[in-house]
Backbone as ProteinMPNN parsed JSONL, in Angstrom:
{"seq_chain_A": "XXXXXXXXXXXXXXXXXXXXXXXXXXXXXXXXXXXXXXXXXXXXXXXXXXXXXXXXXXXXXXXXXXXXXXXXXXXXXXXXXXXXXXXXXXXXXXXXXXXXXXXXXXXXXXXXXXXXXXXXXXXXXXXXXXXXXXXXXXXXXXXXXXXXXXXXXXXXXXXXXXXXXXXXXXXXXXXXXXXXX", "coords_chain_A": {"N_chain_A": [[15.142, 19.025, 52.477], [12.624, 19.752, 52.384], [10.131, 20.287, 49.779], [9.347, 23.129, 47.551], [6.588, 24.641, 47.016], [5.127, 26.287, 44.894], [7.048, 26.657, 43.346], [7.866, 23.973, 42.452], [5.275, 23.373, 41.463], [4.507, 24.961, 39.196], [7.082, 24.175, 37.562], [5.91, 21.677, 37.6], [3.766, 22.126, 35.858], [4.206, 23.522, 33.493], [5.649, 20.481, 32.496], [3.408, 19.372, 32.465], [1.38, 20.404, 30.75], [-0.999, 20.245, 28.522], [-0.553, 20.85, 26.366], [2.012, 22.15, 24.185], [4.757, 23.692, 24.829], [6.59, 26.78, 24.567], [9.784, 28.202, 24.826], [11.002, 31.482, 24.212], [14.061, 33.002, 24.311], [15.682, 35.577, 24.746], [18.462, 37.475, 25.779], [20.108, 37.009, 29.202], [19.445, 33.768, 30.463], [19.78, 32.337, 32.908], [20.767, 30.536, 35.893], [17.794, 30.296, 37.698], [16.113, 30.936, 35.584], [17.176, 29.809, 33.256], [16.794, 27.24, 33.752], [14.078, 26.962, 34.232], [13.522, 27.653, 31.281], [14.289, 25.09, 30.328], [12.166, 23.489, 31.488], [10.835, 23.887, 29.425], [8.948, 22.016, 26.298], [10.085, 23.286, 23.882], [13.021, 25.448, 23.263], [13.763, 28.174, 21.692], [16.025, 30.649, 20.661], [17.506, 33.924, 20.7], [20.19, 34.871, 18.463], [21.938, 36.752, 19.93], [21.716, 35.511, 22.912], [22.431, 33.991, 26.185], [23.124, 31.403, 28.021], [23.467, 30.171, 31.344], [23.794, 27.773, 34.409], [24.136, 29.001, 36.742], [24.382, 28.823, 39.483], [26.483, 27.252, 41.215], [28.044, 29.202, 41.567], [27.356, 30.79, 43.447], [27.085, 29.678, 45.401], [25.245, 27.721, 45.531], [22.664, 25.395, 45.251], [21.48, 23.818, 42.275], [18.037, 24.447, 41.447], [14.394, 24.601, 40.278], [14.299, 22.303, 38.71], [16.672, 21.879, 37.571], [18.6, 20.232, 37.503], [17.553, 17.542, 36.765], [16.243, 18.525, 34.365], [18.055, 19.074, 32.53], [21.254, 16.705, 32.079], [19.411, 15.336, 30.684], [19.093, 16.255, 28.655], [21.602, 17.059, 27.956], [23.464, 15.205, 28.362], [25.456, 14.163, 30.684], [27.84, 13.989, 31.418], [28.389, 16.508, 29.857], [26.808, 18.142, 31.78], [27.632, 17.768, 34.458], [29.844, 19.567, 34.113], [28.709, 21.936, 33.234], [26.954, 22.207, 35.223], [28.61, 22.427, 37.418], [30.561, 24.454, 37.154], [29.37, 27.017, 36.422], [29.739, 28.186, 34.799], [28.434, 30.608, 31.616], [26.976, 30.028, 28.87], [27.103, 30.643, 25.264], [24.588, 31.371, 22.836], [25.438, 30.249, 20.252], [26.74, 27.751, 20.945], [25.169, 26.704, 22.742], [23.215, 25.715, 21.179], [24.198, 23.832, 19.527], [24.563, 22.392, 21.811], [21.758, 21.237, 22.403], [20.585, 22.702, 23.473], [18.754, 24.815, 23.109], [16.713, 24.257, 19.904], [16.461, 26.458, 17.566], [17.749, 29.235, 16.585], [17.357, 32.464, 16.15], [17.654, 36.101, 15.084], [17.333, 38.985, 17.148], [15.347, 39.926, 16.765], [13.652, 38.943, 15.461], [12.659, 37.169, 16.862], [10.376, 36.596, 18.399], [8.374, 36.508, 16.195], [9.038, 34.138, 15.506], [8.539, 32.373, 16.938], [6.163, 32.691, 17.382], [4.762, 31.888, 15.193], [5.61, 29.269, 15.25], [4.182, 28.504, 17.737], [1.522, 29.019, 16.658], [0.992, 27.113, 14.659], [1.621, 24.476, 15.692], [-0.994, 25.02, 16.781], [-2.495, 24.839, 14.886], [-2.315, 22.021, 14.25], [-3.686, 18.535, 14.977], [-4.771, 18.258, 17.814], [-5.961, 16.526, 20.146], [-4.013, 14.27, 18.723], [-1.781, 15.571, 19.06], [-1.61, 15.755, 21.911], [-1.329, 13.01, 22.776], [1.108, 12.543, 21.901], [3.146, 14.427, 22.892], [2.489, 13.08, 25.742], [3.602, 10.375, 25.511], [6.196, 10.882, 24.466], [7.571, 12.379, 26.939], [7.275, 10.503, 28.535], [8.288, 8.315, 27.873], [10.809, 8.323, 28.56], [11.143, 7.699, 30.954], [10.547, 4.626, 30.848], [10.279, 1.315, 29.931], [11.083, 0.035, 26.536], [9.348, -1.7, 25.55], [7.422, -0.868, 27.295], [6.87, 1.512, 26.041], [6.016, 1.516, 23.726], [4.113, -0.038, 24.225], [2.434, 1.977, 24.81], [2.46, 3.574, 22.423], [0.987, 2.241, 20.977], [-1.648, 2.3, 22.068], [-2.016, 5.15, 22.523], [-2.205, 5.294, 19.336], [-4.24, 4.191, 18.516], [-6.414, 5.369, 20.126], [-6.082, 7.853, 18.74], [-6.626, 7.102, 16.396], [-9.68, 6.604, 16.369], [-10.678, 9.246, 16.143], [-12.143, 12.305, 15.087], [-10.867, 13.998, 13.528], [-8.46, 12.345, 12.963], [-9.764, 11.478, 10.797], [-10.286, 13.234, 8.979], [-7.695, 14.327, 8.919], [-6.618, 12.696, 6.856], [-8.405, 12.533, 4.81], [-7.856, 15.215, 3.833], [-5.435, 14.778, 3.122], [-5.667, 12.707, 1.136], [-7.647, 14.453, -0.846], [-5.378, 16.218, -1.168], [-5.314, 18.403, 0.073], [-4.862, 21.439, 2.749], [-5.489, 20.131, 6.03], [-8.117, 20.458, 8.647], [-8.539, 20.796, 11.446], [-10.167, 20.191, 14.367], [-10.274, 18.999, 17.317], [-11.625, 17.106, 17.607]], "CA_chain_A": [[14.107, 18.021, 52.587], [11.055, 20.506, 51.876], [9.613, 21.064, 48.751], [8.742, 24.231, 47.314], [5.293, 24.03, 46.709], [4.869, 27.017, 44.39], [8.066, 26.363, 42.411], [7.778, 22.61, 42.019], [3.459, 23.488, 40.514], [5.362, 25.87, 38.048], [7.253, 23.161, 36.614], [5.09, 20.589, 36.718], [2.62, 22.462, 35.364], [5.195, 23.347, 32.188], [5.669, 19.669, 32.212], [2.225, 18.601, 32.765], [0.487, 20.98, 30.271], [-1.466, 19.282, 27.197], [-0.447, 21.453, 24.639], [3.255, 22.054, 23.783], [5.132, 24.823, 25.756], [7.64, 27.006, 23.401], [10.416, 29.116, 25.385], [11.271, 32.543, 23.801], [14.724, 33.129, 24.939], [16.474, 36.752, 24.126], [19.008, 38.256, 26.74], [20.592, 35.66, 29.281], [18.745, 32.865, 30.944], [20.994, 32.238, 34.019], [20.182, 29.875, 37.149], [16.346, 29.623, 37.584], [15.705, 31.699, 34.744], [17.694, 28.434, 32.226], [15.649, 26.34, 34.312], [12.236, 27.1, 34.081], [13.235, 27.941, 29.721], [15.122, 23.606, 30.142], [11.278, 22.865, 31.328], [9.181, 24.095, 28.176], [9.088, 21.024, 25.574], [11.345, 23.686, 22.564], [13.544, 26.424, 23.204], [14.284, 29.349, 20.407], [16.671, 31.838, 21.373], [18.004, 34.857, 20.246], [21.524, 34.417, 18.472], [22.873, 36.922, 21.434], [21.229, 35.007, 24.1], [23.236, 33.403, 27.304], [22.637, 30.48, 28.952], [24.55, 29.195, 32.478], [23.771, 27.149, 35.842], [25.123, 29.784, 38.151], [24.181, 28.631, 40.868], [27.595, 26.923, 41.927], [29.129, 30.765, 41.108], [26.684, 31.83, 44.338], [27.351, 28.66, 46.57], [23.972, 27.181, 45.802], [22.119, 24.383, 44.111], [20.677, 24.232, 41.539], [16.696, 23.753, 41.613], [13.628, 24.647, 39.357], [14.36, 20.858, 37.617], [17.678, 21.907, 36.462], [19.477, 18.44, 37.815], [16.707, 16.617, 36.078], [16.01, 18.761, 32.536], [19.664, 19.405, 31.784], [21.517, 15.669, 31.879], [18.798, 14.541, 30.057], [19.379, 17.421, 27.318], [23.143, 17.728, 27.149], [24.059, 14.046, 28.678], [25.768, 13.731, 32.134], [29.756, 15.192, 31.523], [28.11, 18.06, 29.6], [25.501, 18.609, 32.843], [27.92, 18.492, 35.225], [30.413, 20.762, 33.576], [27.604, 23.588, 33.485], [26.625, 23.038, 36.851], [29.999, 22.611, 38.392], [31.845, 25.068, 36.537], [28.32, 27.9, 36.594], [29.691, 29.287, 33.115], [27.612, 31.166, 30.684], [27.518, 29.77, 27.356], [26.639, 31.592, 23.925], [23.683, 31.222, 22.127], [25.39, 28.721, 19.57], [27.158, 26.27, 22.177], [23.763, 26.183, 23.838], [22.351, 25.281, 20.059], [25.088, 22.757, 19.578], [24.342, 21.158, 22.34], [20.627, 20.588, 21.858], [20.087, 23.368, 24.85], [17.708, 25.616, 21.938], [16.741, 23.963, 18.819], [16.702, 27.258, 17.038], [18.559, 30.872, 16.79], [17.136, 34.082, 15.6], [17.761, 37.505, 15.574], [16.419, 39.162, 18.788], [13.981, 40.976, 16.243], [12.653, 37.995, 14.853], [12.735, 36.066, 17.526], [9.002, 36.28, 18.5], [7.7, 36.313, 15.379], [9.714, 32.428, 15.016], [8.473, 31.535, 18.147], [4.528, 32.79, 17.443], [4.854, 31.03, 14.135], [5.791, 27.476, 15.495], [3.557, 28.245, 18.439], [0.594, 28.47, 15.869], [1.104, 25.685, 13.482], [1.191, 23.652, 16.498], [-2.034, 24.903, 17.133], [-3.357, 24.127, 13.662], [-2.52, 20.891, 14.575], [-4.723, 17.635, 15.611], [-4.921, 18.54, 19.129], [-5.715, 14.851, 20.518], [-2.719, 14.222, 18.754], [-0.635, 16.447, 19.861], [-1.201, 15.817, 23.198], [-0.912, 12.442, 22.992], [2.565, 12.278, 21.307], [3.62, 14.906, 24.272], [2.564, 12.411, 26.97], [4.603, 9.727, 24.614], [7.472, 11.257, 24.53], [8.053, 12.055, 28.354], [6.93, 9.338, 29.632], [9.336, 7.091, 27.495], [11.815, 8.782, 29.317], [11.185, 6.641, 32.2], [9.946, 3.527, 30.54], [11.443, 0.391, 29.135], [11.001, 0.14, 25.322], [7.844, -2.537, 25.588], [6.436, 0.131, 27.685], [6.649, 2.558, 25.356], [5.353, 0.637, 22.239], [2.732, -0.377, 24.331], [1.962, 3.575, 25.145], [2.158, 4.282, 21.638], [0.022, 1.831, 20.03], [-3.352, 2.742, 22.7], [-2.291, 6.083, 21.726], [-2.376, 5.577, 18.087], [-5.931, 3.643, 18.936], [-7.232, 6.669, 20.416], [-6.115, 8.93, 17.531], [-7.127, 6.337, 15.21], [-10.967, 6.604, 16.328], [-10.893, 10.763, 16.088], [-12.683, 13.008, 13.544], [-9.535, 14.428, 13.23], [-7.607, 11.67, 12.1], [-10.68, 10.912, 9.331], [-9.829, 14.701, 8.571], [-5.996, 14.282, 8.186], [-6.456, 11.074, 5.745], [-9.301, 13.14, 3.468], [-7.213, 16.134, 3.519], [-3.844, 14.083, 1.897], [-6.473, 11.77, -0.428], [-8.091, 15.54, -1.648], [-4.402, 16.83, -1.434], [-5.34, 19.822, 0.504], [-4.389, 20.847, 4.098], [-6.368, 19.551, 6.636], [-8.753, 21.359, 9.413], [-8.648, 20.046, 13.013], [-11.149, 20.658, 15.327], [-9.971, 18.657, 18.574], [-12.676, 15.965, 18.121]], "C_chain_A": [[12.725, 18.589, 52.247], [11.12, 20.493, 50.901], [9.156, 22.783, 48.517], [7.566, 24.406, 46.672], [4.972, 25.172, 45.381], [5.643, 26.755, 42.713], [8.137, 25.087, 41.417], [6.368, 22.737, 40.785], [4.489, 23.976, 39.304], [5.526, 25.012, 37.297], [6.655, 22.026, 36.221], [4.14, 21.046, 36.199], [3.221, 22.986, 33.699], [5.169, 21.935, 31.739], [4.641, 18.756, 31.546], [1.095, 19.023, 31.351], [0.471, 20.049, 29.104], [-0.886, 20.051, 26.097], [1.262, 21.881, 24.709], [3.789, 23.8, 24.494], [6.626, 25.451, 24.844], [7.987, 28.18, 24.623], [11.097, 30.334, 24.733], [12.957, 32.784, 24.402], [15.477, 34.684, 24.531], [16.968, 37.204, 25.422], [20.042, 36.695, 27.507], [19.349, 35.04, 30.319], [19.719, 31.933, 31.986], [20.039, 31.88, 35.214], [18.745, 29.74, 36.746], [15.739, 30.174, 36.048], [16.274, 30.465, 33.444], [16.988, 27.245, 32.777], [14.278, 26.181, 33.883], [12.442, 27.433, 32.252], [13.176, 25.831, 29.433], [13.386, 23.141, 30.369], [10.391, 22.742, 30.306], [10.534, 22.768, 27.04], [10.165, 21.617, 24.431], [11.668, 24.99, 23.43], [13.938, 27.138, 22.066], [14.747, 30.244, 20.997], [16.994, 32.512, 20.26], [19.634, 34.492, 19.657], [22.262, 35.608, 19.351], [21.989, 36.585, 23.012], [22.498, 34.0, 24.709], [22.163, 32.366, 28.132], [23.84, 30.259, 30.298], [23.856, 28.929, 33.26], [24.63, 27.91, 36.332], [24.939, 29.87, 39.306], [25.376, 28.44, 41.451], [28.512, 28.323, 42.254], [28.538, 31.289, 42.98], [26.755, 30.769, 45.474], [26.095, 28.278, 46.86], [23.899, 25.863, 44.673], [21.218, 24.334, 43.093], [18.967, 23.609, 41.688], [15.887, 24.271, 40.223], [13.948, 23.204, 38.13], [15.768, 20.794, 36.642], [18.602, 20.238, 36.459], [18.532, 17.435, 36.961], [16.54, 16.998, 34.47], [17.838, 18.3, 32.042], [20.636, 17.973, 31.1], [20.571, 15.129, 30.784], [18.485, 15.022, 28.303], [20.738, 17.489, 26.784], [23.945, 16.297, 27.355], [24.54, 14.794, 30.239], [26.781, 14.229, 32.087], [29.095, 16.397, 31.545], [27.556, 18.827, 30.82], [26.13, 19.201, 33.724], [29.125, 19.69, 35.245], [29.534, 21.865, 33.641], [27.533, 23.448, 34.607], [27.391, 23.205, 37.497], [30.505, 23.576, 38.41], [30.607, 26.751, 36.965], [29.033, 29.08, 35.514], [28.735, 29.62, 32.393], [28.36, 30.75, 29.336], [26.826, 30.575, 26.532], [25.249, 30.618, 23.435], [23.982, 29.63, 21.285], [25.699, 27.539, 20.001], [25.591, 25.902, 22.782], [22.633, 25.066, 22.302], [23.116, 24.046, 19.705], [24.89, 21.729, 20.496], [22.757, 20.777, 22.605], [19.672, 21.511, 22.789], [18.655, 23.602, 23.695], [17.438, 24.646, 20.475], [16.563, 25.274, 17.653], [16.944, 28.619, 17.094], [17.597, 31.622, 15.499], [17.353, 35.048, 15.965], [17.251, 37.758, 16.735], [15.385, 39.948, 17.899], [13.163, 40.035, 15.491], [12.282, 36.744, 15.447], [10.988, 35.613, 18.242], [7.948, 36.144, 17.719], [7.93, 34.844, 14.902], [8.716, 31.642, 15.747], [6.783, 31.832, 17.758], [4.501, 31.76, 16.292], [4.618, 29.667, 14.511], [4.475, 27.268, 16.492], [2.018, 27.647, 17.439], [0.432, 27.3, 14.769], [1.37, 24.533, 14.347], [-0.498, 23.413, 17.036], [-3.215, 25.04, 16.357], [-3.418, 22.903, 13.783], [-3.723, 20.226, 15.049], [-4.431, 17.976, 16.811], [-5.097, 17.425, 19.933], [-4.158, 14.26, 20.517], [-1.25, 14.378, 19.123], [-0.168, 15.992, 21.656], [-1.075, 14.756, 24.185], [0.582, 11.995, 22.719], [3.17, 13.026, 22.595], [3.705, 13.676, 25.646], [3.272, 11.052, 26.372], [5.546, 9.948, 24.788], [8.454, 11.543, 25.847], [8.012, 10.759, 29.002], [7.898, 8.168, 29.349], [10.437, 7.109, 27.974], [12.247, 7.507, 30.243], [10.737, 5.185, 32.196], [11.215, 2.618, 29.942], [10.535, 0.423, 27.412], [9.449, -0.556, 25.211], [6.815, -1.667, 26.323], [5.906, 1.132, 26.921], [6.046, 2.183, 23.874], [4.053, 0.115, 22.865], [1.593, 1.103, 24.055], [1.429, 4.223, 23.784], [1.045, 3.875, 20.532], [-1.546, 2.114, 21.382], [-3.145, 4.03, 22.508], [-2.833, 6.698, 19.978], [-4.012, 5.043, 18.397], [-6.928, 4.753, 19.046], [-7.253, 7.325, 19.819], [-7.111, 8.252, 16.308], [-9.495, 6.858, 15.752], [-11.773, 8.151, 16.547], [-11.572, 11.218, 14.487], [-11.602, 13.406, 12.856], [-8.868, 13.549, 12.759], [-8.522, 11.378, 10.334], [-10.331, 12.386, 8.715], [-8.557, 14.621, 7.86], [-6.222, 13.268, 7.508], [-7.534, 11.875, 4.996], [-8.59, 13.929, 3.047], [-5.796, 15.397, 2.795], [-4.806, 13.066, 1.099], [-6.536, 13.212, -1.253], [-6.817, 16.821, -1.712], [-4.869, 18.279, -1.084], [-4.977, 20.037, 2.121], [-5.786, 20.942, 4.587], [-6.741, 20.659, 8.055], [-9.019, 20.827, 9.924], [-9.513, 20.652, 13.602], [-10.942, 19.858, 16.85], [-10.968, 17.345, 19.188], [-12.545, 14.539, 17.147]], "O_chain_A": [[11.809, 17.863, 51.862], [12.277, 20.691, 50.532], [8.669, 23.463, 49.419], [7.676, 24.26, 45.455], [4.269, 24.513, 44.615], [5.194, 26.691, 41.568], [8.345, 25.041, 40.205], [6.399, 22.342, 39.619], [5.146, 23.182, 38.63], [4.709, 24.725, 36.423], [6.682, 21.448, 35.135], [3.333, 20.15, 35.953], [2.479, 22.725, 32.752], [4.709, 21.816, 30.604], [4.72, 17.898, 30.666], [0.216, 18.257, 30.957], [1.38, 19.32, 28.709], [-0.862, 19.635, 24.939], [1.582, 21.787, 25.894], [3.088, 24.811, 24.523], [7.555, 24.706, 24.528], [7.154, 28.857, 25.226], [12.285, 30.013, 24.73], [12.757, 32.596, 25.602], [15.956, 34.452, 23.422], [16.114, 37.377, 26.291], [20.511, 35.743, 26.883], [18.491, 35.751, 30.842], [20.272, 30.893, 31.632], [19.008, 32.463, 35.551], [18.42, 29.197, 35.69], [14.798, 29.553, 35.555], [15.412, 30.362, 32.572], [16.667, 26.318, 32.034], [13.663, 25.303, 33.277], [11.327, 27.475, 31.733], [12.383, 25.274, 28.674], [13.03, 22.381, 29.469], [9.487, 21.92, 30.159], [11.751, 22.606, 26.944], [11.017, 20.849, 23.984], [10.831, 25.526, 24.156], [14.635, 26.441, 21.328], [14.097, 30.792, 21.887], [16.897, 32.078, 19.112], [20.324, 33.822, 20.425], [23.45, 35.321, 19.493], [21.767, 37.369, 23.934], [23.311, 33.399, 24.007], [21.032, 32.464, 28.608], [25.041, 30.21, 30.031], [22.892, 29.695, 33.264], [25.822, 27.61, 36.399], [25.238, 30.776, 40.085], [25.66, 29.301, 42.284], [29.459, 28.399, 43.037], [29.245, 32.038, 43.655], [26.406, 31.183, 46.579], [25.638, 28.342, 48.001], [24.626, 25.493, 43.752], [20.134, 24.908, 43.196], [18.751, 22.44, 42.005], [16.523, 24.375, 39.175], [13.787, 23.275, 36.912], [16.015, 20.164, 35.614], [19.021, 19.491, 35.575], [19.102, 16.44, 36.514], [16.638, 16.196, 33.541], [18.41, 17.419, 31.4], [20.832, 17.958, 29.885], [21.104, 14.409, 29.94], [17.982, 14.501, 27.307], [21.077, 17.819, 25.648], [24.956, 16.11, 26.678], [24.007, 15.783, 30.743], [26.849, 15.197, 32.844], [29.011, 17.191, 32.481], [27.785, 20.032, 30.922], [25.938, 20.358, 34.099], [29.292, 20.513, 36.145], [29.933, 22.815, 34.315], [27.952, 24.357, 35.323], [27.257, 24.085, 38.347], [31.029, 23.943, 39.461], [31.067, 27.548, 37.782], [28.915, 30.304, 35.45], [27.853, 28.763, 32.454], [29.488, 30.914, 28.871], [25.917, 31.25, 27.013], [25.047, 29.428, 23.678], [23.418, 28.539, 21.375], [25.187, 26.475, 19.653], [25.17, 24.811, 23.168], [21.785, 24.179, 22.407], [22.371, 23.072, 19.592], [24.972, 20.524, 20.258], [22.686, 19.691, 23.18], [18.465, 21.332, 22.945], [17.767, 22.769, 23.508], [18.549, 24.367, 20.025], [16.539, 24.751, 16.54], [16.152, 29.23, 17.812], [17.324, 31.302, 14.342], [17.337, 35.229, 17.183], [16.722, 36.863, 17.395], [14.562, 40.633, 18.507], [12.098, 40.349, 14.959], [11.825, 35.707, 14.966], [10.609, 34.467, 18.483], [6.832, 35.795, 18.106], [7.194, 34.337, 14.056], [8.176, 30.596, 15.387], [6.127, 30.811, 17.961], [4.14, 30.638, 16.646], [3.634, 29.006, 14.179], [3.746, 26.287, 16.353], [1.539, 26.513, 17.406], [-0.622, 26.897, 14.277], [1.36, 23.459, 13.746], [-1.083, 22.412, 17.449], [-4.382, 25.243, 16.693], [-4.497, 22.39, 13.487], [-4.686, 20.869, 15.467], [-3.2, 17.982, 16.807], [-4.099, 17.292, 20.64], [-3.397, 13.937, 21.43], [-0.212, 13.752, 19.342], [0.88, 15.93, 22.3], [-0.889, 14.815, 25.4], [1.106, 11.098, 23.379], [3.715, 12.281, 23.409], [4.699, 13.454, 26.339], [3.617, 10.494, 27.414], [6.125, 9.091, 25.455], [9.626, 11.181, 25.953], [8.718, 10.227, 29.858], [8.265, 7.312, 30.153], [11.166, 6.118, 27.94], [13.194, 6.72, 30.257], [10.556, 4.555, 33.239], [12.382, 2.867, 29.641], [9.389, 0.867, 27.329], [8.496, 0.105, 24.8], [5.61, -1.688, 26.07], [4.767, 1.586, 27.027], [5.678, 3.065, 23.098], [3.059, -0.137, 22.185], [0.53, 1.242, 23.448], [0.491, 5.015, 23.695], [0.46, 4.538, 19.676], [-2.605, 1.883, 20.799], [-4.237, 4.517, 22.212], [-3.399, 7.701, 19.545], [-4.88, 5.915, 18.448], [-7.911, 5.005, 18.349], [-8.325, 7.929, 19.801], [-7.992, 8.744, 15.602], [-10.232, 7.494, 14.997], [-12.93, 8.329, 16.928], [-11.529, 10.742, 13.353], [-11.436, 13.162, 11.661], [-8.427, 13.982, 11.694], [-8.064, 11.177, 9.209], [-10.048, 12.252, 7.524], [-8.331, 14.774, 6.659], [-5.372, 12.562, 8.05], [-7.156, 11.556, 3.868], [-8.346, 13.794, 1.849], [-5.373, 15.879, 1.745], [-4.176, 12.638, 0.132], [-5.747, 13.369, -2.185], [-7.017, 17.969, -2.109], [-4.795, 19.2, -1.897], [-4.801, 19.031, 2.808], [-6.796, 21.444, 4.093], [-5.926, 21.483, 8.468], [-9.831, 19.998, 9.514], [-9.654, 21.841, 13.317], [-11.729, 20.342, 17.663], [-11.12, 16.825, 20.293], [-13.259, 13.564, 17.38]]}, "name": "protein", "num_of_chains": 1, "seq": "XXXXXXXXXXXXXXXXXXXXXXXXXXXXXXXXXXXXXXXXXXXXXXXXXXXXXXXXXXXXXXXXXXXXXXXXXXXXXXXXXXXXXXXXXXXXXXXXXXXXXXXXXXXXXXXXXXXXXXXXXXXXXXXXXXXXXXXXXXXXXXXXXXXXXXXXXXXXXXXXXXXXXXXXXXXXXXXXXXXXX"}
């Protein structure tokens, strides 16, 4: 019945953050440790990286948001098969099932992951961090909710320097330079 006040911030603060949260994964990522990677918005792992819910292996439950990320990542059989069962899967089963959206070496695996991080953060920044709060939130919405969400988002992008930026930059066919305003 308690919360964990420390644990719970953590993730919502993964959840909560404006700018896009990229999980590095190399080695295994087992119980809280697949948890707290299931909260950042992308995962990239290593192709010998491990994932499992082993909690059930230790006669526990699972926490850090795994009952909540996971189902909503792998579906509901797949979910409770991992958590029931507290197997370790491979790198590519975990990519198969939508755990990671991409494998690399373990030697190129932070140079993938700095990469994406930055070209996110060439990005419109407004943008960005309205499509983020878009995308969760539709989670829990009905469809009219979410079409409402996305057109006062587009509104708000629409009246940015930044969007007059991205529309000069594809007229003058060059890339475009965000500034967050």
């Amino acid at each position: 019945d308690r919360i964990d006040p420390i644990r719970d911030r953590i993730v919502l603060a993964l959840r909560d953050s404006t700018k896009p949260v990229i999980a590095a994964v190399n080695g295994a990522a087992a119980g809280a440790g697949m948890n707290i990677a299931l909260a950042c918005d992308i995962r990239i792992a290593s192709d010998t990286a491990k994932f499992g819910e082993t909690f059930a292996k230790r006669g526990l439950h699972p926490d850090w948001g795994g009952t909540y990320f996971l189902p909503r990542i792998v579906g509901m059989a797949k979910a409770c098969e991992l958590i029931w069962s507290g197997k370790m899967i491979q790198a590519s089963e975990a990519l198969e099932l939508g755990i990671v959206s991409q494998l690399e070496t373990p030697e190129a695996l932070m140079a993938t992951t700095l990469e994406m991080a930055s070209s996110f953060a060439a990005g419109p920044p407004i943008a960005i961090r309205m499509a983020k709060r878009a995308m969760y939130r539709s989670m829990d919405t009905t469809l009219r909710e979410a079409l409402e969400f996305e057109t006062y988002a587009q509104n708000t992008c629409s009246d940015t320097q930044d969007a007059k930026e991205g529309i000069a930059a594809f007229v003058e066919k060059r890339e475009p330079v965000f500034t967050g305003k």
